[in-house]
C-alpha positions in Angstrom: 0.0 0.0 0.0 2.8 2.3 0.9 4.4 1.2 -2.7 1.1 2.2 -4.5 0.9 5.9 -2.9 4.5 6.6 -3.4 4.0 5.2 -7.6 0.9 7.6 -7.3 2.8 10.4 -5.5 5.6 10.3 -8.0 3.1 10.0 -11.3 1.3 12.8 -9.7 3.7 15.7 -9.3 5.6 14.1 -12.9 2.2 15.2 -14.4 2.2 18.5 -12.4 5.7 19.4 -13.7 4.4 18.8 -17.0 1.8 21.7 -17.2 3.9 23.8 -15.4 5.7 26.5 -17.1 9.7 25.5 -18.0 11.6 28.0 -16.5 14.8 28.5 -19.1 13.2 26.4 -22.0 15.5 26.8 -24.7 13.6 27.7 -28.1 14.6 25.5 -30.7 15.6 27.9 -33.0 17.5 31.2 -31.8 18.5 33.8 -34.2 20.5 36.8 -34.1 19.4 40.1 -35.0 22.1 43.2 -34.9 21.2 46.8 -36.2 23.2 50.1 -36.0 20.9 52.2 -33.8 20.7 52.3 -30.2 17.8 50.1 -28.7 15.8 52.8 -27.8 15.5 54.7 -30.8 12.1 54.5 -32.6 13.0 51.5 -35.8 14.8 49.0 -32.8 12.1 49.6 -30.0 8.8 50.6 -31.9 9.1 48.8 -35.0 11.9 45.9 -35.0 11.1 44.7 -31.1 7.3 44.6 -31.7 8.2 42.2 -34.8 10.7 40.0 -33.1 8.3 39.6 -30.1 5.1 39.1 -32.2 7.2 36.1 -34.1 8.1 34.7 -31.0 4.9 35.0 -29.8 3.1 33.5 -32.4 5.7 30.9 -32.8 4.8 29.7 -28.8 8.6 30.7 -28.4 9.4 27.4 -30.5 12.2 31.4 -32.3 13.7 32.9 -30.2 15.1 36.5 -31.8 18.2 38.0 -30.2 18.7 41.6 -30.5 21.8 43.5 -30.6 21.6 47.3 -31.1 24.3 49.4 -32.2 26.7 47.4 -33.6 27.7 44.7 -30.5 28.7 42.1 -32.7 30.9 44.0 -34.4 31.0 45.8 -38.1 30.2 48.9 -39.8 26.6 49.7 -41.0 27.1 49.2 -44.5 28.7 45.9 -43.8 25.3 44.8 -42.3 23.5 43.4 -45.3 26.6 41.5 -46.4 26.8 40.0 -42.6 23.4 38.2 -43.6 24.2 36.8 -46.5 27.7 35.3 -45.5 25.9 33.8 -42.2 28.0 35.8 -39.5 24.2 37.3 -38.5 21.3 36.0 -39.3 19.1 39.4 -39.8 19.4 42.7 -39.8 17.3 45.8 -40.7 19.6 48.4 -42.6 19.4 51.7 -44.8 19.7 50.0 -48.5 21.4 53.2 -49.2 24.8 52.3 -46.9 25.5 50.1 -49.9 25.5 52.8 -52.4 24.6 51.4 -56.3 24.3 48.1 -55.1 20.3 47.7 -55.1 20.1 50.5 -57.8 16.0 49.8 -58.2 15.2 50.8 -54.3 16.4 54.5 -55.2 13.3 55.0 -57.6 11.6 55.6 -54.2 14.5 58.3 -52.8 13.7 60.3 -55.7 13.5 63.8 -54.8 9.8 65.1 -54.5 8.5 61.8 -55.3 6.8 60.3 -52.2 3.8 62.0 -49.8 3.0 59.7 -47.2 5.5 56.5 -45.9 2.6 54.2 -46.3 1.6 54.6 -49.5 5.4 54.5 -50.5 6.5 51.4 -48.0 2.6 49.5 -49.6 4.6 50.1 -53.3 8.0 49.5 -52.7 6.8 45.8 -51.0 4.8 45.1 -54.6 7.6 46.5 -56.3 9.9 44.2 -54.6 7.7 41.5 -54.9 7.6 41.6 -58.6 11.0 43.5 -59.7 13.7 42.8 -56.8 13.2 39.9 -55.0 14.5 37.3 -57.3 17.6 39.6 -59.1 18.7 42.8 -56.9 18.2 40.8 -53.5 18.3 37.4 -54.6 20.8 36.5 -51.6 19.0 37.3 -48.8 15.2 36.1 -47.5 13.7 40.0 -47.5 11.2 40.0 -44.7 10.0 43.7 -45.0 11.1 47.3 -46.8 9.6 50.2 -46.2 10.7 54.5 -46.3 10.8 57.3 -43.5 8.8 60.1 -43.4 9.9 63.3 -44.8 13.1 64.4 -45.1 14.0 67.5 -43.0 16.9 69.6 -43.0 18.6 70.4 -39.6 21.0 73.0 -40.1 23.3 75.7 -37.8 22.1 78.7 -40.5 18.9 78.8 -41.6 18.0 77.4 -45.0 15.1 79.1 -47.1 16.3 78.8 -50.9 18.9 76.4 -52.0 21.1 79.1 -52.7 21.1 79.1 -48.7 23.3 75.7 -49.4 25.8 77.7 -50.7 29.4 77.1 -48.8 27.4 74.7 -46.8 28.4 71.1 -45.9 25.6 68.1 -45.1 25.2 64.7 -44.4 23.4 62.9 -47.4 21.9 59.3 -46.3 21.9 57.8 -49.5 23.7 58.0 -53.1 20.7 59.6 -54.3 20.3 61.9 -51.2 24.0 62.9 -51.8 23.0 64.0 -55.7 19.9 66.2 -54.5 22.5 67.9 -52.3 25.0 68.2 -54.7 22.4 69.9 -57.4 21.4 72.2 -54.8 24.6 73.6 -54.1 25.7 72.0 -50.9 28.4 69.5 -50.5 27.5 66.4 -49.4 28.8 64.4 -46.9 28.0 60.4 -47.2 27.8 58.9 -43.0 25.5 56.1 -41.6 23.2 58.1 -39.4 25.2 57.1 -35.7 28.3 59.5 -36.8 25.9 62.9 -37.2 26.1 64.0 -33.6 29.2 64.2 -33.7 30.1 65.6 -37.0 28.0 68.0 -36.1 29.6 68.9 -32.4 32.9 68.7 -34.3 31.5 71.3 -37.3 32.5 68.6 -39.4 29.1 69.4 -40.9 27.2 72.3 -41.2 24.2 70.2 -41.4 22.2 67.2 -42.1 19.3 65.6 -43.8 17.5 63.6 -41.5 13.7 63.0 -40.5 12.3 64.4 -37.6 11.7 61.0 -35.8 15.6 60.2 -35.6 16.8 63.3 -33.8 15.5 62.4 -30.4 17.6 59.9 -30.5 20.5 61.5 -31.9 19.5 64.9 -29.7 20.2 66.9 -33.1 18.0 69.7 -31.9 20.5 70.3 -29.2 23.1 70.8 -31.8 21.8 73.2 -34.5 18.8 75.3 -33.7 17.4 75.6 -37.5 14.8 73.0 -39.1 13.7 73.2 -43.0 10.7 71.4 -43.6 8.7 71.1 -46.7 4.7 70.9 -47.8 3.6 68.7 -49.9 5.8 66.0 -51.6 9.1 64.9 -49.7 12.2 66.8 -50.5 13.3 62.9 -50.6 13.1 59.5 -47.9 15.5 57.1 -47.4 14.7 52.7 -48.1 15.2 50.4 -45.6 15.0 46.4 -45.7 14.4 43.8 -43.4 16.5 40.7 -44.3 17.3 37.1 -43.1 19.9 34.9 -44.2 18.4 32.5 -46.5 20.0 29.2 -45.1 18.7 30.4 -41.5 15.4 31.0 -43.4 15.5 27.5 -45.0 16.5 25.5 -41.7 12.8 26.4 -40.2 9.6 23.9 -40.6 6.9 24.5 -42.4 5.0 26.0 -39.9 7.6 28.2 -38.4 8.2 29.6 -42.1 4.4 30.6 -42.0 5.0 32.3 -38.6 7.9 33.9 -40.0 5.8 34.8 -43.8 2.8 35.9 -41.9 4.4 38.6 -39.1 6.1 40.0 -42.5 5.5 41.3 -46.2 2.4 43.9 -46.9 1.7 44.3 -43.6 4.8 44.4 -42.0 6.2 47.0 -44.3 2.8 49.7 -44.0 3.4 49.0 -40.0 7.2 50.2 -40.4 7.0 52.8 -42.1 3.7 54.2 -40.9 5.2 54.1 -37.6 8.3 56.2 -38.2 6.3 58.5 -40.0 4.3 58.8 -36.6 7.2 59.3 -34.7 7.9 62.8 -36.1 5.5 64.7 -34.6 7.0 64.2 -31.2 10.6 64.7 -32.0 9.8 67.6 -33.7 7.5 69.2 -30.8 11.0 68.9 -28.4 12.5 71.2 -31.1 9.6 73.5 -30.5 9.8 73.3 -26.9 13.6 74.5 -27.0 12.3 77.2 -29.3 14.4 76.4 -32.4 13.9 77.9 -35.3 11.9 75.8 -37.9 10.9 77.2 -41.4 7.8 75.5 -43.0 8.4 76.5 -46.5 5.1 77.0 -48.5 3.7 74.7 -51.6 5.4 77.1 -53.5 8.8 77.7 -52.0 8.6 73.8 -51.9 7.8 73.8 -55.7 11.2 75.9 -56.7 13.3 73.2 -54.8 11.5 70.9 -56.7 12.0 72.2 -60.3 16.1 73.0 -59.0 15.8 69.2 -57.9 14.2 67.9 -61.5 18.0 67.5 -63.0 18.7 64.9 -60.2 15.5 62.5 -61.7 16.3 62.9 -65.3 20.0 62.1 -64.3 18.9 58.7 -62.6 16.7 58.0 -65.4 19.7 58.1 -67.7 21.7 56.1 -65.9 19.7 53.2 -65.1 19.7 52.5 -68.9 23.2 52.0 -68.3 22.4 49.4 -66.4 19.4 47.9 -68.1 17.2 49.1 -66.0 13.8 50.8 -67.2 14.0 53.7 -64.6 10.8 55.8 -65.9 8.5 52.9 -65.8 9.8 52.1 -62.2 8.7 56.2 -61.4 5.0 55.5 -62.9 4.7 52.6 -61.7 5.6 53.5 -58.0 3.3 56.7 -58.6 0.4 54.6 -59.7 0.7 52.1 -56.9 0.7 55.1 -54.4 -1.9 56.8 -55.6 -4.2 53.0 -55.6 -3.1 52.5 -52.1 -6.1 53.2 -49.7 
């Protein structure tokens, strides 16, 4: 009798242990994600956490997605994409521009005065990529999501009213095609992933730089210049980002974890990202109102002379992409059409 309680005893609690929780239970995949910014700023914590955590939700923590902000394991930012595809990370999220010429399709949407609202451009740029890029530019990598910023802004020590005000001036360009708007304009550009702008800035290595509003919370830009250029109506230009995983790491998953993976990503991944960046400008930009910097809104028609000086830097692209085979005026209509459709 003592035997057969101590059998039960023992079945008993081996059942119990069995619904409880596992403390420590090792996922059976773990992946490594490393970006540029710090953790806090907006893409990492508001856009790149909420994803991770969603797949390893929905995954019932089966992924697990380690983060690493600014660089921990090593690298330069325009090293990131090429991390991924030789397996030393297994995704990242980076500027496409860092890799200037490399994914020459992406800068249809860095155009200057080309894009109005982040959704509508990150909703075309996934279709685009989807039907153009996947399979040829970014053929080496699994791309999970792409998406653009909201508007460009330029955050400058001297005001800036009229390109002519670029004069003399030196700024930080994001992107190639970001550097050639500057250049037409009269400034000379200054090529830097986005980390290195505070202190260029502190050091007067720059007299400026084109960022959006969201990222100079982080980067506490309004502390270092006190003049803001904004524009209305179309962007003076946005910058492409991409989502990307390793395709072997992709590839090693089930079935159903590839689903997980395919469903927290794509369409609705990208609108999310870049919708979300786009709402993070309103409250950087109020702390450069509450420190009572000096922002110039210029007016639909100011904005329309910097986009007529601008118009050389399309028609140059255009040109060039025939160099490369590339049909760059049908890739303008057709991201103008599929941003105007999207609803």
């Amino acid at each position: 009798m003592t035997i057969l309680k101590t059998l039960k005893g023992m079945l008993g609690g081996a059942a119990l242990a069995l619904c409880m929780p596992q403390a420590g239970h090792a996922a059976d995949y773990t992946f490594n994600l490393q970006s540029f910014l710090p953790a806090q700023a907006t893409i990492p914590s508001k856009i790149i956490d909420v994803w991770a955590d969603e797949v390893q939700r929905a995954s019932g923590d089966r992924i697990e997605i380690k983060r690493f902000a600014s660089m921990q394991l090593g690298g330069k930012p325009p090293e990131l994409i090429d991390q991924v595809i030789d397996g030393a990370i297994d995704i990242t999220w980076n500027v496409v521009g860092y890799t200037p010429g490399r994914f020459p399709s992406t800068e249809v949407f860095e155009l200057p005065f080309l894009v109005t609202d982040a959704r509508a451009a990150s909703s075309a740029f996934w279709q685009m990529m989807q039907s153009h890029m996947e399979t040829t530019e970014f053929k080496d990598v699994k791309v999970l999501g792409v998406w653009v910023h909201g508007p460009g802004v330029i955050h400058s020590a001297e005001p800036v009213r009229k390109p002519a005000d670029f004069n003399g001036m030196k700024v930080r360009g994001a992107s190639r095609q970001v550097n050639a708007l500057l250049k037409e304009l009269g400034a000379t550009p200054v090529g830097m992933p986005v980390p290195a702008v505070p202190e260029a800035l502190s050091k007067k290595v720059i007299n400026g730089t084109t960022i959006p509003w969201e990222v100079t919370k982080a980067l506490k830009v309004p502390e270092l210049v006190s003049n803001h250029t904004e524009f209305t109506g179309p962007m003076l230009y946005t910058v492409t980002f991409v989502l990307v995983m390793n395709h072997d790491k992709y590839n090693s998953l089930p079935d159903d974890l590839k689903a997980v993976i395919d469903e927290n990503s794509g369409m609705k991944f990208s609108v999310f990202a870049g919708g979300t960046q786009q709402d993070y400008d309103d409250p950087s930009r109020q702390l450069a109102v509450d420190r009572g910097n000096n922002i110039i809104t210029l007016t639909e028609a100011e904005s329309a002379e910097w986009a007529a000086a601008s118009a050389p830097v399309t028609s140059a692209w255009v040109e060039e992409m025939k160099t490369k085979g590339i049909d760059g005026q049908a890739l303008i209509d057709e991201a103008k059409a599929l941003m105007a459709a999207y609803k």
